[in-house]
C-alpha positions as CSV (number, residue, x, y, z in Angstrom):
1,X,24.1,-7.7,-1.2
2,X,23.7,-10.9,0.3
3,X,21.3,-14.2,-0.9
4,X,19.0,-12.5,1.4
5,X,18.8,-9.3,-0.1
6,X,19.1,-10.7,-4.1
7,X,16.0,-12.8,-3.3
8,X,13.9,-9.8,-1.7
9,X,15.3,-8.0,-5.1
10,X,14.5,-10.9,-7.4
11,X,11.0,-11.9,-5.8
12,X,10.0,-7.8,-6.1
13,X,11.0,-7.6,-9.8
14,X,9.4,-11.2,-10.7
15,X,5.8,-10.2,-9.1
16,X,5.7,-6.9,-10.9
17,X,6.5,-8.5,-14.4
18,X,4.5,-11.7,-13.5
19,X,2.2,-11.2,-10.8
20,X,2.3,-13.2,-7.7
21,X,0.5,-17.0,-9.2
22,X,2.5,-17.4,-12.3
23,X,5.9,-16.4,-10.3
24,X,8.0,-19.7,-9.5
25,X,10.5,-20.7,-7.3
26,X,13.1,-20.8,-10.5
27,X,11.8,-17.5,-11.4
28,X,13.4,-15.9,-8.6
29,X,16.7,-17.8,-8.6
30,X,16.7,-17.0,-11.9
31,X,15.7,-13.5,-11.7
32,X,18.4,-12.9,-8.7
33,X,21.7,-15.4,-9.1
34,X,20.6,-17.4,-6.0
35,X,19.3,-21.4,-5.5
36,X,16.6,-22.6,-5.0
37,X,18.0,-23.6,-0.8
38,X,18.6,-20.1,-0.2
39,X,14.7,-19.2,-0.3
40,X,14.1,-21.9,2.1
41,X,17.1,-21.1,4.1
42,X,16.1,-17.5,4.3
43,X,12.4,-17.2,3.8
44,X,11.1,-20.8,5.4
45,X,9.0,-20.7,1.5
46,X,8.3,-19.3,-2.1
47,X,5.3,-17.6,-0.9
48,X,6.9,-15.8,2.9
49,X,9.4,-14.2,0.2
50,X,6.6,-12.9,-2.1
51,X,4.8,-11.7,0.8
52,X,8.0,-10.0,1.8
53,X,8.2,-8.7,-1.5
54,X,4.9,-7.2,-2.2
55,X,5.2,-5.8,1.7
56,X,8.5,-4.2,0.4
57,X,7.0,-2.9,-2.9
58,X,4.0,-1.6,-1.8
59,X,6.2,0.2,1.6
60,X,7.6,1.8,-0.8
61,X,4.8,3.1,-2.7
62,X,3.3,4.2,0.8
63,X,6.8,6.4,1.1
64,X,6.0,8.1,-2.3
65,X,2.1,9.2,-0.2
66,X,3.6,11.8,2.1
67,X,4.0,15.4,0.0
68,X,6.2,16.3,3.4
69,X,8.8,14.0,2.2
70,X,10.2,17.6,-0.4
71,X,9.1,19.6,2.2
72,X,5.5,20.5,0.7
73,X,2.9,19.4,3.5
74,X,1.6,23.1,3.5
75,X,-1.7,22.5,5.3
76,X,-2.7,22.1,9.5
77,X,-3.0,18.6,10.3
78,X,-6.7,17.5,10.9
79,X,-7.8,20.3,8.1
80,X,-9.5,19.5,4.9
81,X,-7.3,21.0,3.2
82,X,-4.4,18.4,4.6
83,X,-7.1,15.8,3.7
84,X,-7.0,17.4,0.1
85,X,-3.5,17.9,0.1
86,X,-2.9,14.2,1.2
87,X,-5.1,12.5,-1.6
88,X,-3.9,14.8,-4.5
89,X,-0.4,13.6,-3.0
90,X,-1.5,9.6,-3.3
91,X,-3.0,10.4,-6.4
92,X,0.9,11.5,-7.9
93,X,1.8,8.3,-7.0
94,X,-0.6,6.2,-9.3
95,X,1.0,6.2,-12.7
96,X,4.4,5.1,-11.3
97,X,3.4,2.6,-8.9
98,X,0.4,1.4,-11.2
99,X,2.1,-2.6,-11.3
100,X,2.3,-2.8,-7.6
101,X,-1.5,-1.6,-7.1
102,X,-2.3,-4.7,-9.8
103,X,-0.4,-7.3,-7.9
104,X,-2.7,-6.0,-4.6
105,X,-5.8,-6.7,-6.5
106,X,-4.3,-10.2,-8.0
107,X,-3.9,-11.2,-4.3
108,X,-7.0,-9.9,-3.0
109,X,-8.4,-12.0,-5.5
110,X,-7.1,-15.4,-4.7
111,X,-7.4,-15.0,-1.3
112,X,-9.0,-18.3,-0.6
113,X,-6.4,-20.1,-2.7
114,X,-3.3,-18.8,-0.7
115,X,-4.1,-19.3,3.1
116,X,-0.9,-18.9,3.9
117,X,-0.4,-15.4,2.3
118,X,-3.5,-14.1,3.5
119,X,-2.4,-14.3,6.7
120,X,0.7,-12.8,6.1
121,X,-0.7,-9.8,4.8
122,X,-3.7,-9.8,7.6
123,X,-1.0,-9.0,9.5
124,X,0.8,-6.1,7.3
125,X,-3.0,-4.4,7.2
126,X,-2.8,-3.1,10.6
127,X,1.0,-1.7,9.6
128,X,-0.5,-0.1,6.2
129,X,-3.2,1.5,8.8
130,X,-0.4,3.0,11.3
131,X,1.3,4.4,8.2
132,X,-1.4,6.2,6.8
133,X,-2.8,8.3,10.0
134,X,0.4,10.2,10.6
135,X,-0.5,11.6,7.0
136,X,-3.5,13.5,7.9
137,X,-3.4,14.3,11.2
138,X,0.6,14.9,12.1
139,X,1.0,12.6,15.2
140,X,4.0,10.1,14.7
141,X,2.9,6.9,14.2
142,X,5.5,5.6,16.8
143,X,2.4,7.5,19.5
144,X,-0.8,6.5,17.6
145,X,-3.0,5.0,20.1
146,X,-4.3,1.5,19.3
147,X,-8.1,3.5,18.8
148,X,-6.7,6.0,16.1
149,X,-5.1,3.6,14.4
150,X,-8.2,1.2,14.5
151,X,-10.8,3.6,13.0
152,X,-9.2,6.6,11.5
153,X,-6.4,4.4,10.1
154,X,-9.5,1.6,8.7
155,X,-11.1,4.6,7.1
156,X,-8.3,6.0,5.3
157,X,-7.5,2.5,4.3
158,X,-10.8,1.8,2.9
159,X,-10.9,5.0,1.0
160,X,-7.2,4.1,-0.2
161,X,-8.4,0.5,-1.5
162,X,-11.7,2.3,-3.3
163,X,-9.7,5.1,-5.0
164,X,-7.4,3.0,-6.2
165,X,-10.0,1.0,-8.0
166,X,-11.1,3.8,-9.4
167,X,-7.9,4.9,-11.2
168,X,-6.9,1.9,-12.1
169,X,-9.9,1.1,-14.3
170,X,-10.3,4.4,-15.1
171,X,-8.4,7.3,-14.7
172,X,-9.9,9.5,-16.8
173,X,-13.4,9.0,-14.7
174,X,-11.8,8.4,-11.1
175,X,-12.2,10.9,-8.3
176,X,-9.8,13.5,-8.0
177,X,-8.5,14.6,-4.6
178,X,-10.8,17.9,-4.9
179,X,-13.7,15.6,-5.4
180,X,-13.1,13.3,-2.4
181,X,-12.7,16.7,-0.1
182,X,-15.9,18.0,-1.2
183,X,-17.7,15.0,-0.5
184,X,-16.1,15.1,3.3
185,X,-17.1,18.5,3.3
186,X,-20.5,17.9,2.7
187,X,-20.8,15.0,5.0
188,X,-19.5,17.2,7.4
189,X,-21.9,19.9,7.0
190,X,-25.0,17.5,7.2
191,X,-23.7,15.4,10.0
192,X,-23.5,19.0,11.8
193,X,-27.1,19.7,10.7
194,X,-28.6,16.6,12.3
């Protein structure tokens, strides 16, 4: 690998063991056998190789969501039961990529404190959104319409963010994908009464 590439590997293992505030500049050259010019030269700051970082890790928890990946997306895109199937599928993924879901919250957080960052990761939202649609209802993101991805992929977000509240203060209490079907379900049902 290359500076490049040993800092992105460096930064990710510093913010999962540290979290993004206590993480410094040393940390990472430290942490990946670098200087401190390379993350300047290569990432313009400390904080645009964080970002880059926590994009990467949390990327790669958003691989981990699709049950498709071994072959086991069973259920018709669009159904409930690919909504269910989805969810129990993001659920897997919360003991192994419990640090990374931490390091979200720290930098939800301290939002006001790192301008900078937030809008670095105002702009990796609307990527997180494009990723998650294809999930439930099949089309690739490459042909999402701006539309889809604006509501469908807002809502899935938003029910992403919540769950993962949930399990991460609690997983013993948190919904479980059955759970969060049922309650579509229902919705569903009254929405078609009215």
């Amino acid at each position: 690998m290359g500076h490049r590439e040993d800092l992105l590997e460096g930064a990710k293992r510093c913010l999962l063991e540290k979290g993004f505030l206590r993480t410094t500049a040393r940390d990472i050259v430290k942490e990946s056998g670098t200087n401190l010019a390379s993350i300047g030269y290569h990432y313009g700051s400390k904080d645009a190789l964080l970002v880059q970082a926590y994009i990467s890790l949390i990327e790669g928890v958003g691989e981990r969501f699709d049950p498709g990946l071994d072959g086991e997306m069973t259920q018709p895109p669009g159904s409930l039961e690919r909504f269910q199937e989805v969810w129990a599928g993001i659920i897997r993924t919360v003991p192994e990529s419990r640090a990374t879901w931490l390091l979200s919250f720290e930098l939800m957080f301290q939002n006001d404190r790192l301008e900078e960052v937030r809008k670095l990761l105002a702009e990796a939202q609307r990527e997180g959104r494009a990723g998650l649609v294809p999930l439930f209802n099949g089309v690739p993101e490459s042909d999402l319409d701006e539309e889809t991805v604006d509501s469908e992929g807002r809502l899935y977000q938003t029910l992403l963010n919540g769950l993962m509240v949930q399990w991460l203060f609690d997983p013993g209490t948190a919904t479980t994908a059955e759970q969060l079907t049922e309650g579509l379900r229902r919705v569903i049902r009254e929405a078609a009464r009215g």
